[in-house]
C-alpha positions in Angstrom: 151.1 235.4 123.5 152.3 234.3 120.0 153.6 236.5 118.1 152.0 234.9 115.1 148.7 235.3 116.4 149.2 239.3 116.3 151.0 238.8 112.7 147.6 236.8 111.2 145.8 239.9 112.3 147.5 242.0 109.3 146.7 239.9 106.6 146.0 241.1 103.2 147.7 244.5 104.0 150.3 245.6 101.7 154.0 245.6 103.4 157.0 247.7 101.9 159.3 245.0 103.4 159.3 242.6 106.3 162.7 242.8 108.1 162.9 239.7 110.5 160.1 237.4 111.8 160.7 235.0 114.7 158.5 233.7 117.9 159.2 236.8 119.9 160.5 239.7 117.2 158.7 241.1 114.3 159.9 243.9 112.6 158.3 245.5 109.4 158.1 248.5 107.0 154.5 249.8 106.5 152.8 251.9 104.1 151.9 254.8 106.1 148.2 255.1 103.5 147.3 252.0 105.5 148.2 253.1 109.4 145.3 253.6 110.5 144.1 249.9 109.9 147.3 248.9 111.5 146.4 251.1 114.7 143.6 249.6 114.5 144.9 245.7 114.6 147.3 246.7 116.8 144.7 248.6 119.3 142.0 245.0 119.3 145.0 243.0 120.6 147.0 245.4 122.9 144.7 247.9 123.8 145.1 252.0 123.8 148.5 253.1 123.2 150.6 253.9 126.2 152.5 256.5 124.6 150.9 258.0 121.6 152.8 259.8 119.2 153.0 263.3 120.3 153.6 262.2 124.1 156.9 262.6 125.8 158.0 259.1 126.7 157.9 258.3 130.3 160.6 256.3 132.1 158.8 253.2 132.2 158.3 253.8 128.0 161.9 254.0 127.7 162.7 250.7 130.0 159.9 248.8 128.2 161.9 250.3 124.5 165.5 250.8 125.6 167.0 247.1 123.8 164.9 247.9 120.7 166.1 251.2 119.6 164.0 252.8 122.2 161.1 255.5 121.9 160.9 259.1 120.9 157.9 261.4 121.3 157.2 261.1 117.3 156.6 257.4 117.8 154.1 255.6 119.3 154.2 252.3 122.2 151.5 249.8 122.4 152.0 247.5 125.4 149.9 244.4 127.2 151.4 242.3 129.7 150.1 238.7 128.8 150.9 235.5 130.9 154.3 234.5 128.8 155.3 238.4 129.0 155.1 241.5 128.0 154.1 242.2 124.4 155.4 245.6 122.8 154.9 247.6 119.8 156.6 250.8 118.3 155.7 252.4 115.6 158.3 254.9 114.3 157.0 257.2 111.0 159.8 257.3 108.3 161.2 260.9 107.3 159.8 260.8 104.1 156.2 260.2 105.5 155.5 257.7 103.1 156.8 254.6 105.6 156.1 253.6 109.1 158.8 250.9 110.3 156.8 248.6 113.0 158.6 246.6 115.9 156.5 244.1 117.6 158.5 242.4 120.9 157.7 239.3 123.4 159.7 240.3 126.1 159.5 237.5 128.3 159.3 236.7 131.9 
């Protein structure tokens, strides 16, 4: 999976700010008035969430996270294993509930 492929899926949404961009890291800063259509990307290429926000993250969560910044039971964790590797995504909501930083991760075989 190309990373590029899930980016081309977002646009024409609005981004605050895109951090870094490369074949197997994207990170970004969403508007949190548009999350739902990014769930919504994000849910047609990875599937259901495997730890929606709310969720205490499980062990595996935390492995799959743990060299990004890892994940907290306010975030959320998309995950799909594809044949090049294991495609992540985090969502973690801003304090000011206005933002939504997204980390999207090939982490390969």
């Amino acid at each position: 999976m190309d990373l590029n492929k899930i980016k081309s899926k977002f646009e024409g949404l609005n981004l605050y700010v895109q951090r870094s961009l490369s074949e197997d890291y994207w990170e970004i800063v969403i508007y949190n008035k548009d999350i739902t259509k990014w769930e919504n990307g994000f849910l047609e290429v990875l599937g259901e969430a495997v730890k929606p926000k709310g969720v205490k993250p499980s062990p595996r969560h935390q492995d799959l996270a743990k060299d990004h910044g890892g994940i907290f039971p306010n975030q959320t964790l998309y995950a799909k294993e594809f044949d090049t590797g294991i495609v992540i995504s985090m969502f973690w909501p801003w304090g000011n509930k206005t933002h939504t930083t997204v980390k999207t991760i090939l982490l390969k075989k």
